[in-house]
N, C-alpha and C positions, 0 to 999 in steps of 0.2 A: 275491373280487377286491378288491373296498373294504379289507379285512381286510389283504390285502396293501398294497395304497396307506399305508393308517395307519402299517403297521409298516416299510413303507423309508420315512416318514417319518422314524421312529424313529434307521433306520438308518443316514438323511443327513444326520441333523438337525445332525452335528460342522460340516458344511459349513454352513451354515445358521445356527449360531449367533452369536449377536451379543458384540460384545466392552465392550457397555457396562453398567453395572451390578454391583453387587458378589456373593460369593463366598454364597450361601446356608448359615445355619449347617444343622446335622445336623439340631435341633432344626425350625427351619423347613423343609426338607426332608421330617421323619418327619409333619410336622401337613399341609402342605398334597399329599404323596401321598395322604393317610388319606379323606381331604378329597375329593380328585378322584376317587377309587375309592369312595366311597360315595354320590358324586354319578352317577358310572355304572354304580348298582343293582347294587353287588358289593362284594366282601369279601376285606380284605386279609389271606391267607394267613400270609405272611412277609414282611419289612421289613426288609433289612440296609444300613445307612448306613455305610461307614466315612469319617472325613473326613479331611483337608479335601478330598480330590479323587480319593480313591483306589478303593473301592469302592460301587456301588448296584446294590441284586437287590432287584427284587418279585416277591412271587407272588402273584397274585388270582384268586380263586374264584369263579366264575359258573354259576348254574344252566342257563344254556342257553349255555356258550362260543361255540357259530357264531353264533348270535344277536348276543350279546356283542360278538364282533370286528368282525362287520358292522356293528353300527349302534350302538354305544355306546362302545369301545374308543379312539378319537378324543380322549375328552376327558380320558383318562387320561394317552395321550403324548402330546400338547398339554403338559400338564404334566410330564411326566417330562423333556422335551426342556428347556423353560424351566429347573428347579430342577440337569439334571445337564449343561448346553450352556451355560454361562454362560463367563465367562473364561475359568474354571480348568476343564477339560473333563478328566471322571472315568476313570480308568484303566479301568475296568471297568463295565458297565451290562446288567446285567439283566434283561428283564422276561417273566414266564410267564401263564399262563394256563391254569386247573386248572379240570375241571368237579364235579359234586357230589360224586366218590369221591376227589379229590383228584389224579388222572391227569393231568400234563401234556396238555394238549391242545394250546398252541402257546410258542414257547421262543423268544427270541432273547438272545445276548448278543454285545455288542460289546467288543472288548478292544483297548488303543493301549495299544503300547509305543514310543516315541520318536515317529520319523516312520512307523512300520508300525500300520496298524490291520486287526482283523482281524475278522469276524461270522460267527458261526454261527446257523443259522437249527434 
């Protein structure tokens, strides 16, 4: 249930975001995901920035995913919302959740094209 909360955080977070501050480069972006995902005892699988606004996908690995999404997961979309919910809000967004064989365990991507947005869970 939390796990859900976290992740339509994620999900609303377009509505949410604020319109002040500037455009995070790629670079700032690729350090402080790395950052926030090894601060919540896991490991970033895969890492794709395209910029300036166009695409971001993570995937991160967790030895116990349920665990994970329940109680630690938080402070990785905390930041993913900040770095890709800024001005310029990213065509595309990303973010998974793999456990120790690699298996997706939880996926969501959100995709805006013009005034249409669309989430797959």
């Amino acid at each position: 249930m939390l796990a859900s909360v976290c992740m339509a955080g994620l999900a609303i977070g377009v509505a949410a975001a604020s319109t002040a501050g500037s455009r995070p480069t790629v670079p700032e972006i690729r350090t402080e995901t790395h950052a926030a995902v090894r601060a919540s005892r896991a490991r970033v699988v895969a890492l794709r920035v395209v910029g300036p606004n166009f695409r971001f996908a993570v995937r991160i690995r967790a030895a116990d995913p349920a665990a994970y999404l329940k109680h630690r997961v938080h402070r990785v979309v905390d930041v993913v919302n900040t770095l890709t919910n800024r001005q310029w809000l990213f065509h595309s967004r990303t973010f998974a959740v793999a456990d120790r064989s690699d298996r997706v365990m939880f996926s969501i991507t959100m995709t805006r094209r013009g005034s249409n947005e669309t989430t797959r869970w």
